[in-house]
NUDONU-683032 format. One record per residue (C-alpha): residue in three letters; x, y, z. Coordinates in nm, 2 decimals. Layout:
% NUDONU-683032
> residu / xx / yy / zz
> Ala / X / Y / Z
...
END
This chain:
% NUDONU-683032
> residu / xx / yy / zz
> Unk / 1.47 / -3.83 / 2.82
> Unk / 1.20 / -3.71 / 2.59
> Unk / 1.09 / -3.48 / 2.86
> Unk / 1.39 / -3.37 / 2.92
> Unk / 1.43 / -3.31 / 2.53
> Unk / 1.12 / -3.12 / 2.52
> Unk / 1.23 / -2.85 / 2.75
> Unk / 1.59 / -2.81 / 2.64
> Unk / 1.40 / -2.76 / 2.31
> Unk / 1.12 / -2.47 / 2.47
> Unk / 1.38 / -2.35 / 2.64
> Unk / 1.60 / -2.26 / 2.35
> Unk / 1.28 / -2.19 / 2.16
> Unk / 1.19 / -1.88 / 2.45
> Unk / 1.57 / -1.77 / 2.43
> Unk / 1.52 / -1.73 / 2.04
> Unk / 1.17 / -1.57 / 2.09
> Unk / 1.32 / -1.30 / 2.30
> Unk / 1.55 / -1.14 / 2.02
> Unk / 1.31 / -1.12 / 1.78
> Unk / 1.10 / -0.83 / 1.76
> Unk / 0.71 / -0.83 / 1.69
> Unk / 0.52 / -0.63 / 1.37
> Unk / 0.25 / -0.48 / 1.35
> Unk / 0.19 / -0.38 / 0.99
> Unk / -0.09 / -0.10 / 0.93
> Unk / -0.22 / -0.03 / 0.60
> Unk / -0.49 / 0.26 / 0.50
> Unk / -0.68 / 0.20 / 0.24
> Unk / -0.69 / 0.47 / -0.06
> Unk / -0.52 / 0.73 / 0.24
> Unk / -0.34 / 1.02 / 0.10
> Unk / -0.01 / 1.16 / 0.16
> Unk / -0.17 / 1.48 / 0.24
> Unk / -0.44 / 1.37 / 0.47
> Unk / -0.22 / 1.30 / 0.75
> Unk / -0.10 / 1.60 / 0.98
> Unk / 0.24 / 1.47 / 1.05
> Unk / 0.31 / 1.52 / 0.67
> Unk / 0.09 / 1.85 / 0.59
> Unk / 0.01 / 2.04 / 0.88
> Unk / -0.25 / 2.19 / 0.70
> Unk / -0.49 / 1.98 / 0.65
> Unk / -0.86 / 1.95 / 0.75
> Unk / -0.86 / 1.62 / 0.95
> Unk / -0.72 / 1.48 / 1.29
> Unk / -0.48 / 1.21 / 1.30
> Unk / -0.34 / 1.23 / 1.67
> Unk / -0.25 / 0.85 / 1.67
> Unk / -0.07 / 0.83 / 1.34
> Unk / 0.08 / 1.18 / 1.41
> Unk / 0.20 / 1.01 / 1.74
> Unk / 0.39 / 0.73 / 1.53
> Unk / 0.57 / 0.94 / 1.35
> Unk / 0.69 / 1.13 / 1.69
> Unk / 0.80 / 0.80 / 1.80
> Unk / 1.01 / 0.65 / 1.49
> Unk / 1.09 / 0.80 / 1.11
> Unk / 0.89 / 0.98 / 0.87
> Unk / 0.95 / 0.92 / 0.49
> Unk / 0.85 / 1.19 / 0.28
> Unk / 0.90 / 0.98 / -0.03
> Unk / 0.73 / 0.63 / 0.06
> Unk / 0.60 / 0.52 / -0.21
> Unk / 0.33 / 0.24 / -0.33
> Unk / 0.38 / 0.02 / -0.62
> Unk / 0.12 / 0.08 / -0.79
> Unk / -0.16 / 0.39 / -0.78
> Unk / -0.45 / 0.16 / -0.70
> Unk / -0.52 / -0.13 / -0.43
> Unk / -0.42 / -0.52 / -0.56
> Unk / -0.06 / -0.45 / -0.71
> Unk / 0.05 / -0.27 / -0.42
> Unk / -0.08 / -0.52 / -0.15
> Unk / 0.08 / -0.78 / -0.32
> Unk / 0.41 / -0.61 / -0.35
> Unk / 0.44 / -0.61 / 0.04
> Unk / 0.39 / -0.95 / 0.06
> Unk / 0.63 / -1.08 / -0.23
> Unk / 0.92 / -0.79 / -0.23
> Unk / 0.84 / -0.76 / -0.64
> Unk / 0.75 / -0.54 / -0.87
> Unk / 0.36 / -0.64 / -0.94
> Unk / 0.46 / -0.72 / -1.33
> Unk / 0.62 / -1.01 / -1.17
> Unk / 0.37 / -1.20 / -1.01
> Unk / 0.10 / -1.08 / -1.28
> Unk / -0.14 / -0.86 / -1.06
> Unk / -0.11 / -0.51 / -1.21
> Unk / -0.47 / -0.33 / -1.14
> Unk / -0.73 / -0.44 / -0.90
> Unk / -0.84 / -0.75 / -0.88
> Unk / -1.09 / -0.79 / -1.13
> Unk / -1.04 / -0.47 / -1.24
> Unk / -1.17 / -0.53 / -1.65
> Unk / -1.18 / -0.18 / -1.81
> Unk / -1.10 / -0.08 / -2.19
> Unk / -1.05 / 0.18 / -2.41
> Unk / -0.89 / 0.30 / -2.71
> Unk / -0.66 / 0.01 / -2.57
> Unk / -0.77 / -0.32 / -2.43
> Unk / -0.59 / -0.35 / -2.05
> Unk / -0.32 / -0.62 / -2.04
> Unk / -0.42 / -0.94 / -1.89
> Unk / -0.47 / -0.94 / -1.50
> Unk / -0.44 / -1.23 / -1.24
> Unk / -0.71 / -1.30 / -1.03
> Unk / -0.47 / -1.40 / -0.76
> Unk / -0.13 / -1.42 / -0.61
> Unk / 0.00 / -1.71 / -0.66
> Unk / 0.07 / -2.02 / -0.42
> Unk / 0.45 / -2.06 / -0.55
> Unk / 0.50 / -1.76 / -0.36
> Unk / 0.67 / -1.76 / -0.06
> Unk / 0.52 / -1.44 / 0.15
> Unk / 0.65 / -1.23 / 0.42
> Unk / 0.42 / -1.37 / 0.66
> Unk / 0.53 / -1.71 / 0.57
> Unk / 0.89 / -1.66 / 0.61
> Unk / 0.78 / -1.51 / 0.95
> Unk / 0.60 / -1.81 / 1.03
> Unk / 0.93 / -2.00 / 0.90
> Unk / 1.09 / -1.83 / 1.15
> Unk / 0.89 / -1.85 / 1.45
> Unk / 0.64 / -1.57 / 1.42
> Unk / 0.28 / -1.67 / 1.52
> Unk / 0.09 / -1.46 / 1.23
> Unk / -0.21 / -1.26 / 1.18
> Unk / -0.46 / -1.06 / 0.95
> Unk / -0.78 / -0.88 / 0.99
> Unk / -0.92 / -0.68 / 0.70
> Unk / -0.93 / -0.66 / 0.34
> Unk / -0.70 / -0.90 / 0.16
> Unk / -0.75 / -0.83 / -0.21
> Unk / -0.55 / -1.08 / -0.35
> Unk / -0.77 / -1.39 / -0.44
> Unk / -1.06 / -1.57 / -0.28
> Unk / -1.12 / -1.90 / -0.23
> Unk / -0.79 / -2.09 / -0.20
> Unk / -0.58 / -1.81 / -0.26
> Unk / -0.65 / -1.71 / 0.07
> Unk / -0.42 / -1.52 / 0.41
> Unk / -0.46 / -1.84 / 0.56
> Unk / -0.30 / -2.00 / 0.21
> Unk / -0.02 / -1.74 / 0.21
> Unk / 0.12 / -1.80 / 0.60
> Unk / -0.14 / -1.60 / 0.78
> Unk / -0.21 / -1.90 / 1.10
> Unk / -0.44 / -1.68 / 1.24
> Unk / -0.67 / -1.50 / 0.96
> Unk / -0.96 / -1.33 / 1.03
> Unk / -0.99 / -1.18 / 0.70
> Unk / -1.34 / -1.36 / 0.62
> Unk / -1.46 / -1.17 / 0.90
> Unk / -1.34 / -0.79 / 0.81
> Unk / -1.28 / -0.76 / 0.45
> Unk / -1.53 / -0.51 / 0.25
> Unk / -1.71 / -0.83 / 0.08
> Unk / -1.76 / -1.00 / 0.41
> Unk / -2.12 / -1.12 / 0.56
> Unk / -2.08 / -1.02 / 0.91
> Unk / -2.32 / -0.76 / 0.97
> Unk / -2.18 / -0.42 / 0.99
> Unk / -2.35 / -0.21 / 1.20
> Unk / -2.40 / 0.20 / 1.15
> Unk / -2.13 / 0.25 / 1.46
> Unk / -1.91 / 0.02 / 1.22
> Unk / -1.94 / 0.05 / 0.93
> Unk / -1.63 / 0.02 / 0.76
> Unk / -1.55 / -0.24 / 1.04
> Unk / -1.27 / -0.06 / 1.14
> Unk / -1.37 / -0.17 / 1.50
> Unk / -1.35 / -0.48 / 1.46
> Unk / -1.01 / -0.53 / 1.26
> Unk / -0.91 / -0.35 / 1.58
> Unk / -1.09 / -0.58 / 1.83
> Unk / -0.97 / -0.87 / 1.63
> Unk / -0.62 / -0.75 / 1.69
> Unk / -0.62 / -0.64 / 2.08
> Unk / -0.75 / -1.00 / 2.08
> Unk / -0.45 / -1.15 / 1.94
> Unk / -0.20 / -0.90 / 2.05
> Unk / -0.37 / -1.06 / 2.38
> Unk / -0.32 / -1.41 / 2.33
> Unk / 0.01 / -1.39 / 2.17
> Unk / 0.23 / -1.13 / 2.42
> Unk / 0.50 / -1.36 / 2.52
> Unk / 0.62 / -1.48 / 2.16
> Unk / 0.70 / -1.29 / 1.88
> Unk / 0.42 / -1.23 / 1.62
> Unk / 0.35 / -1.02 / 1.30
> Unk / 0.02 / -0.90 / 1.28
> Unk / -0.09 / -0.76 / 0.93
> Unk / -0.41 / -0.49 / 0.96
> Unk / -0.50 / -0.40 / 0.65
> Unk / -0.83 / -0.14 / 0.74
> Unk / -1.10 / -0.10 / 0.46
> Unk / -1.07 / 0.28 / 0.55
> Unk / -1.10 / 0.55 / 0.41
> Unk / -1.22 / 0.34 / 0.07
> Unk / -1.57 / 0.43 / -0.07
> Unk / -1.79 / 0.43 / 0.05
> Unk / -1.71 / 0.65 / 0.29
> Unk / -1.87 / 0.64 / 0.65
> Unk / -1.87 / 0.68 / 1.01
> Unk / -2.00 / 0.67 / 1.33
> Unk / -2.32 / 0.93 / 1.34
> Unk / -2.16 / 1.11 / 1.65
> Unk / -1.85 / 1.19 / 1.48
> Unk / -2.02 / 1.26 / 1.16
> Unk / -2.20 / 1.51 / 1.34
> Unk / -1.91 / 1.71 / 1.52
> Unk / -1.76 / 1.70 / 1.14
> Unk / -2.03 / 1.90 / 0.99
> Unk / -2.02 / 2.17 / 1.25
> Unk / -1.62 / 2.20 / 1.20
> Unk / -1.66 / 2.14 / 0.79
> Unk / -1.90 / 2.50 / 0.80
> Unk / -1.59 / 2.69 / 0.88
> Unk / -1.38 / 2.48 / 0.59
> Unk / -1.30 / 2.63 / 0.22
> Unk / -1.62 / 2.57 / -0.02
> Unk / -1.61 / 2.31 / -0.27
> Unk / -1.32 / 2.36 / -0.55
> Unk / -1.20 / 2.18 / -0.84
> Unk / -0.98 / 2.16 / -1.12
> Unk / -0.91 / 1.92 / -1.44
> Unk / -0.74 / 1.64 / -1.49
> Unk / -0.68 / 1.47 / -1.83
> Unk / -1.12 / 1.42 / -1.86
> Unk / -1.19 / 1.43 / -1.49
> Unk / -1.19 / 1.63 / -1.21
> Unk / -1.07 / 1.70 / -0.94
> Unk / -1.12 / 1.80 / -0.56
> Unk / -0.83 / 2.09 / -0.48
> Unk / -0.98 / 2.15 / -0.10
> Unk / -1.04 / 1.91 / 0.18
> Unk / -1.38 / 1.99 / 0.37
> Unk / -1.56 / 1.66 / 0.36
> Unk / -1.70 / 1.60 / 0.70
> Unk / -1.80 / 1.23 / 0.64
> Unk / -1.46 / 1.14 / 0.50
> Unk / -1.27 / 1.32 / 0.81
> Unk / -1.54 / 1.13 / 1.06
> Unk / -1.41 / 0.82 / 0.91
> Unk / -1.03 / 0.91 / 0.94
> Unk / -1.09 / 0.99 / 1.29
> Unk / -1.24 / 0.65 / 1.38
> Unk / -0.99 / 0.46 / 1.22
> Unk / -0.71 / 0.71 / 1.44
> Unk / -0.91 / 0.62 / 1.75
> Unk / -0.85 / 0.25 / 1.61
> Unk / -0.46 / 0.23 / 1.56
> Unk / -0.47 / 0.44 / 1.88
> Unk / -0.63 / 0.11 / 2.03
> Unk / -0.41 / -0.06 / 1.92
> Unk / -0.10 / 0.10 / 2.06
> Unk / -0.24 / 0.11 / 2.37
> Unk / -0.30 / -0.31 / 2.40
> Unk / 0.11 / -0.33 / 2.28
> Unk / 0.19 / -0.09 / 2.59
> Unk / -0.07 / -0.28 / 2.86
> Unk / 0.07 / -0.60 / 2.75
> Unk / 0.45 / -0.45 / 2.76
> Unk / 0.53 / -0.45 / 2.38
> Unk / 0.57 / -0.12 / 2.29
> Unk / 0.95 / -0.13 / 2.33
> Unk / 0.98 / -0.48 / 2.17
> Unk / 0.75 / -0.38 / 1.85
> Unk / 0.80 / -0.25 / 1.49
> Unk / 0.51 / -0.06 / 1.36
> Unk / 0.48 / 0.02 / 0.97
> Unk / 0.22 / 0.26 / 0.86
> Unk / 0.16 / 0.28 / 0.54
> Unk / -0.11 / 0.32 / 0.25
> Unk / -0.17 / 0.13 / -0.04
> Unk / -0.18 / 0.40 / -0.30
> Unk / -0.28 / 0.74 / -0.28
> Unk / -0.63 / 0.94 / -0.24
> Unk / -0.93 / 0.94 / -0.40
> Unk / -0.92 / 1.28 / -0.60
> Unk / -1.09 / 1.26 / -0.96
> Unk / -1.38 / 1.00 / -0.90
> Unk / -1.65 / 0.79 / -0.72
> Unk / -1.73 / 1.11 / -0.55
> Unk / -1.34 / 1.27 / -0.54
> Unk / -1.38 / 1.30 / -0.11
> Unk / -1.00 / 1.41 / -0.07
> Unk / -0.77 / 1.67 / -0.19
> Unk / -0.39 / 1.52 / -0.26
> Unk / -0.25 / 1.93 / -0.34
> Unk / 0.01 / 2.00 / -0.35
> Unk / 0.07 / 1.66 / -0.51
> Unk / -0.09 / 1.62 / -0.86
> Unk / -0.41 / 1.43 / -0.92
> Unk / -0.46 / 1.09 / -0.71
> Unk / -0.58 / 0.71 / -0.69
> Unk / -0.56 / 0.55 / -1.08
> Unk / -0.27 / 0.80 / -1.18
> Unk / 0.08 / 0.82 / -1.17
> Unk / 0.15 / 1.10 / -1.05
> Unk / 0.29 / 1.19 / -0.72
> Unk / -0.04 / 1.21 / -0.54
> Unk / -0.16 / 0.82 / -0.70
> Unk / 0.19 / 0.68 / -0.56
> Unk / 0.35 / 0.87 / -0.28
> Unk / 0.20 / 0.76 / 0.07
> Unk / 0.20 / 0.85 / 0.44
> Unk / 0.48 / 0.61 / 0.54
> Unk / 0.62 / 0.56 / 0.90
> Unk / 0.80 / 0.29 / 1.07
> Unk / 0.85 / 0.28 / 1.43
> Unk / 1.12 / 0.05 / 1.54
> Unk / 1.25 / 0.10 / 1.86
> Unk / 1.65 / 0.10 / 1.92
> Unk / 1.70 / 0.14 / 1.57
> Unk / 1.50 / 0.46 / 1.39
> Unk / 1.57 / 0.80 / 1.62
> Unk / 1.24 / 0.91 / 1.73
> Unk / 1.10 / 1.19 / 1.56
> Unk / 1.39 / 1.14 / 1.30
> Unk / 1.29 / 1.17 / 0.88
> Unk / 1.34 / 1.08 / 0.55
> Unk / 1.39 / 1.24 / 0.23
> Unk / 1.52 / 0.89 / 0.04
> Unk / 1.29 / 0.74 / -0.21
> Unk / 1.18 / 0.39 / -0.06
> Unk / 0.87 / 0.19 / -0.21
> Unk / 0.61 / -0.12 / -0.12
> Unk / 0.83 / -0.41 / -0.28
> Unk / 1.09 / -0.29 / 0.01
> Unk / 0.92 / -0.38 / 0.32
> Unk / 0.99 / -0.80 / 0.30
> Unk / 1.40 / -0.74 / 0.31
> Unk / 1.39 / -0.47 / 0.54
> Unk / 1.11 / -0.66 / 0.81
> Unk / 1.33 / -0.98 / 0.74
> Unk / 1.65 / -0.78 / 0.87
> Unk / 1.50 / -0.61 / 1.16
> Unk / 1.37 / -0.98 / 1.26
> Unk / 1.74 / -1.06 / 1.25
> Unk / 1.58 / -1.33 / 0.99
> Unk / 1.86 / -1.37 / 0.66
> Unk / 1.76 / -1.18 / 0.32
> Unk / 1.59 / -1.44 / 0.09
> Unk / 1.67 / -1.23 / -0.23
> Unk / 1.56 / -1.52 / -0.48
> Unk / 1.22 / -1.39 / -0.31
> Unk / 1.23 / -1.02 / -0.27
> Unk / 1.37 / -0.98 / -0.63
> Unk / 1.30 / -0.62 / -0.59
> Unk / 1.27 / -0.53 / -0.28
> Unk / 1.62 / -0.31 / -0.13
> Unk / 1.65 / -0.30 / 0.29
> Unk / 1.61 / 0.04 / 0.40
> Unk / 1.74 / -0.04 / 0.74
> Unk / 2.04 / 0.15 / 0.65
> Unk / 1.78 / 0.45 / 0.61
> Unk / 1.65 / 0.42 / 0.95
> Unk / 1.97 / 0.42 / 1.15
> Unk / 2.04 / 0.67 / 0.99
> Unk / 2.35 / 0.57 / 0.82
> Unk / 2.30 / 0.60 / 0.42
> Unk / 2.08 / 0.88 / 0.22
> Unk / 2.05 / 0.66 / -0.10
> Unk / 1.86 / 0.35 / -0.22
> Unk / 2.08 / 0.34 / -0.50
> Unk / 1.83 / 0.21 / -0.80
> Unk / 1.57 / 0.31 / -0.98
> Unk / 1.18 / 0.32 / -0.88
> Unk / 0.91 / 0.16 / -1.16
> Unk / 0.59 / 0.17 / -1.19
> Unk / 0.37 / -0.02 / -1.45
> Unk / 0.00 / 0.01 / -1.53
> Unk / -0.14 / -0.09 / -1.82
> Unk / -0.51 / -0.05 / -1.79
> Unk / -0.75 / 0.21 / -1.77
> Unk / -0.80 / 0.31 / -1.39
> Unk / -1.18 / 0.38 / -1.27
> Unk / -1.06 / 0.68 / -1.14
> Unk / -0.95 / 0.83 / -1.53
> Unk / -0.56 / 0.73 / -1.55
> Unk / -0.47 / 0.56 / -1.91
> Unk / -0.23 / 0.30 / -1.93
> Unk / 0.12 / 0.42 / -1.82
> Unk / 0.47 / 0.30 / -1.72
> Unk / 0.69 / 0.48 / -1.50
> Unk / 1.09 / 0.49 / -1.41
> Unk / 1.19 / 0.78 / -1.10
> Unk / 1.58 / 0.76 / -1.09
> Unk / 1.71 / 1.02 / -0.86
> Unk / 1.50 / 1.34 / -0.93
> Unk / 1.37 / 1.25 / -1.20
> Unk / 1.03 / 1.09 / -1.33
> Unk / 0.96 / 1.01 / -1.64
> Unk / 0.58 / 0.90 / -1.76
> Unk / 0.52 / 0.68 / -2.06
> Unk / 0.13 / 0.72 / -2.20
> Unk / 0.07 / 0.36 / -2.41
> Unk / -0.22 / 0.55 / -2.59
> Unk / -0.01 / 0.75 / -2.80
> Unk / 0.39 / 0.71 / -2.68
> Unk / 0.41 / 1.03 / -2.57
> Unk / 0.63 / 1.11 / -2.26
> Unk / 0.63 / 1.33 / -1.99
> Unk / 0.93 / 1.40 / -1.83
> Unk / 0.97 / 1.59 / -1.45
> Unk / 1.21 / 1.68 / -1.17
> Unk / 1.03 / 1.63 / -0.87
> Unk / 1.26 / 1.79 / -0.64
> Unk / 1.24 / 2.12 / -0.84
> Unk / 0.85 / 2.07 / -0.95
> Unk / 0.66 / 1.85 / -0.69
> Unk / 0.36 / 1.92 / -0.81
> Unk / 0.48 / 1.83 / -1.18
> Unk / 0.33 / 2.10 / -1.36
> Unk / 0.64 / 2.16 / -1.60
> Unk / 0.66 / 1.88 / -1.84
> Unk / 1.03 / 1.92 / -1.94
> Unk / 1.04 / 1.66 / -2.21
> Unk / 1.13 / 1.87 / -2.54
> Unk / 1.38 / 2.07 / -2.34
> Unk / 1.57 / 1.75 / -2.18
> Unk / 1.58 / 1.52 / -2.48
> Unk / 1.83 / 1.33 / -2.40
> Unk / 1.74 / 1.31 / -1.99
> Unk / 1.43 / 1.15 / -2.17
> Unk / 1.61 / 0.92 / -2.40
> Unk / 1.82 / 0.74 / -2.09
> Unk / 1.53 / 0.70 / -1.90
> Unk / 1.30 / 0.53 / -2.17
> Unk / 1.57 / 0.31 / -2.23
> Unk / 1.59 / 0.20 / -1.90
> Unk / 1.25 / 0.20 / -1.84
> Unk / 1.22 / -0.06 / -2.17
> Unk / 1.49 / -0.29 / -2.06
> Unk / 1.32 / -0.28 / -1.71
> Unk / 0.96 / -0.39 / -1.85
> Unk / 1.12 / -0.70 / -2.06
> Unk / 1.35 / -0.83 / -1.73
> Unk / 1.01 / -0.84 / -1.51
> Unk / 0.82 / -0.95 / -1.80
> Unk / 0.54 / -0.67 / -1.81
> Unk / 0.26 / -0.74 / -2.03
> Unk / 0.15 / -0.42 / -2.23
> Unk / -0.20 / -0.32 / -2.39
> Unk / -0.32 / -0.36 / -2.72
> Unk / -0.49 / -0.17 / -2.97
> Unk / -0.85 / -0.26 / -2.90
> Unk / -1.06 / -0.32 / -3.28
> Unk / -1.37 / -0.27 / -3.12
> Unk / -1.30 / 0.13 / -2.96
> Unk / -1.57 / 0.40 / -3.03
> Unk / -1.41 / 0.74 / -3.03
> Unk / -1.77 / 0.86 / -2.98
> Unk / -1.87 / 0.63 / -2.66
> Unk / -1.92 / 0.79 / -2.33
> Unk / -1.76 / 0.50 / -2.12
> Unk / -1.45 / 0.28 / -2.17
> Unk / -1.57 / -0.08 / -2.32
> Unk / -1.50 / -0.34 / -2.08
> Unk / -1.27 / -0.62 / -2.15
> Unk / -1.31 / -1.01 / -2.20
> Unk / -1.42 / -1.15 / -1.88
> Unk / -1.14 / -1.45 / -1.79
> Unk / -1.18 / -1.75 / -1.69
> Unk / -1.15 / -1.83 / -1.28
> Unk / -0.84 / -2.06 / -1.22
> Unk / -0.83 / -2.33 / -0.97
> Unk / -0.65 / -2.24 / -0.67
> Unk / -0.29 / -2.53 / -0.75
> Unk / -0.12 / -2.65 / -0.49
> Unk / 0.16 / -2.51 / -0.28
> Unk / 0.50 / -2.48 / -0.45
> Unk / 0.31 / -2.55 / -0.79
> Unk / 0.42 / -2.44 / -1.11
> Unk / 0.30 / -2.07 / -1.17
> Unk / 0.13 / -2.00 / -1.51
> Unk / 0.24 / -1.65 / -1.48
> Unk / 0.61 / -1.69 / -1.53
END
């Protein structure tokens, strides 16, 4: 009877498997909108891989992060909120001052959260990471947040193993680790989160690669740049070392697809591309140009926030098919929960708005507003800021001094027209929103710091905190 029990039960269990699709989740690392050929046909670097994707499902020309640098936005994807909400709003540590100390930042996401990967799991999904995490260490951990199989220790940027000069952003191995489980794992459904370390700083690649690069980069535009706020920053894209590095990790996804089709996948698998915030413009070396898209990483403006995003999913997007609706980072948990045929958990994805109507191609609108909150000093030169986008337009609060900023990004994508005196009460609606927004989700705001210089040459750094213990599961969370 038990046996009997047992396959009635794996029986049912293989019927159920069948309808649900698998993920793979891709996410660049500091790639910009502009880098990718599918979106800007004129850049300097080769994506045929990711130009593929978007030949195969839809294009978004307004995908945007949560957040213009790395912790915030990762987070987002896994919790379907706004990053005020589960207290991670720069990098983890991140730490920097100035005429403002930063607000208070988590060191990790915590446990009480129930992730994408563990509703997944919930559901039936075996699950899987390789690469950088960035959203705790030691008991805050993939494997802590529904990632079974998590290879993170392995891959991340912070990670012992060895990486080699073919490797070394370890792109090659996030891949192998995948191909491995894709493998292991063809006949159930799975969702297999690959973050990549690339194209981060440092920047590197394979030697042969870097060498075909230079030869091509001697025919590129010289170096240019412009200003922004005290920095500045890159208007060309010639960088051989940084398009070496791009084309690896291509090569890699490229991999990738090709394990789904041996192993017969590639009709029953979702792929989301995506990048965590934008490229690095007006810093640490400034090896990408984000034009025409203002500025970069650490800044609010379009080229800090708005990403190369695609989503493959077979039977439902129209190959070859694009958007022009705003969608952003907090929205992947509804919409990968719907196209699992999995119900919404909205007491979860507080935020986050299923753009599945987006992809089959039946609505144009996502019908609220987009936010954005930073309230520290980025590495790469953005003060603190909070943003609202409703429709076409953006409006940008400075915490330094108040001021605002107000664009319409359909007329000026590039935002070089601050229209703020001339639409005074455009501005006024927004800021109000944009208030009552930050006290429903809770954001905590700078303050003046007593000890700012005027006269120093670098921001002052701010109180190092205290490491928390890692509580348990379904523990009360010290940041609501």
């Amino acid at each position: 009877m038990k046996r009997f029990a047992f396959f009635l039960f794996a029986a049912c269990s293989s019927l159920l498997a069948a309808d649900k699709p698998n993920i793979v989740f891709i996410l660049a690392d500091d790639l910009g909108q502009m880098d990718i050929r599918a979106f800007n046909p004129k850049t300097f670097y080769e994506t045929p891989n990711i130009d593929g994707l978007a030949k195969r499902g839809m294009k978004f020309t307004q995908g945007y992060a949560a957040c213009c640098v790395c912790s915030p936005t990762r987070g987002s994807i896994m919790t379907g909120k706004y990053p005020p909400r589960f207290g991670i709003t720069n990098f983890i540590p991140g730490g920097k001052s100035g005429k403002l100390l930063s607000a208070p930042n988590a060191g990790q996401l915590a446990l009480q959260e129930v992730t994408i990967a563990e509703s997944l799991r919930d559901a039936g999904y075996a699950t899987f990471m390789s690469g950088k995490w960035h959203l705790g260490n030691e008991g805050f951990m993939p494997k802590d947040q529904g990632f079974t199989n998590d290879a993170s220790a392995a891959t991340g940027p912070k990670s012992d193993i060895k990486k080699g000069p073919d490797d070394p952003k370890k792109t090659d191995r996030i891949c192998d680790d995948a191909i491995a489980f894709i493998k292991a794992n063809k006949d159930k459904p799975f969702y297999a989160y690959l973050p990549f370390n690339a194209p981060h700083v440092p920047i590197g690649a394979r030697a042969d690669l870097v060498a075909k690069w230079e030869a091509k980069a001697k025919q590129a535009p010289a170096d240019t740049f412009g200003n922004e706020g005290k920095n500045m920053v890159r208007l060309v894209q010639n960088n051989p070392v940084y398009a070496a590095m791009l084309e690896q990790f291509d090569t890699a996804i490229g991999r990738v697809l090709s394990a789904l089709e041996k192993n017969g996948l590639t009709e029953k698998t979702i792929i989301v591309f995506m990048s965590d915030n934008g490229g690095l413009s007006t810093a640490e070396g400034s090896p990408t140009s984000n034009l025409p898209l203002r500025a970069g990483k650490g800044w609010p403006y379009e080229g800090g926030v708005r990403e190369p995003l695609i989503v493959v999913a077979p039977g439902v997007a129209k190959p070859a098919s694009t958007c022009d609706s705003p969608v952003i980072s907090t929205d992947f948990y509804p919409t990968l929960l719907q196209l699992a045929g999995q119900p919404l958990k909205p007491e979860q994805h507080l935020d986050g708005v299923s753009f599945v109507p987006l992809l089959k191609g039946e609505s144009t609108a996502r019908g609220k507003p987009l936010f954005w909150h930073y309230p520290h000093y980025a590495n790469q030169g953005g003060p603190p800021n909070t943003v609202i986008r409703e429709g076409d337009w953006k409006l940008i609060e400075w915490h330094e001094d108040s001021s605002l900023e107000l664009y319409n990004i359909a007329q000026d994508l590039s935002e070089k027209t601050n229209l703020a005196t001339q639409q005074p009460d455009k501005v006024k609606e927004l800021h109000i929103k944009l208030i009552a927004w930050r006290k429903e989700v809770g954001a905590l705001m700078p303050t003046p710091n007593p000890h700012f210089d005027p006269n120093a040459k670098a921001p002052t750094k701010s109180p190092k905190k205290t490491k928390k213990k890692a509580p348990k599961k379904g523990a009360p969370s010290s940041l609501k």
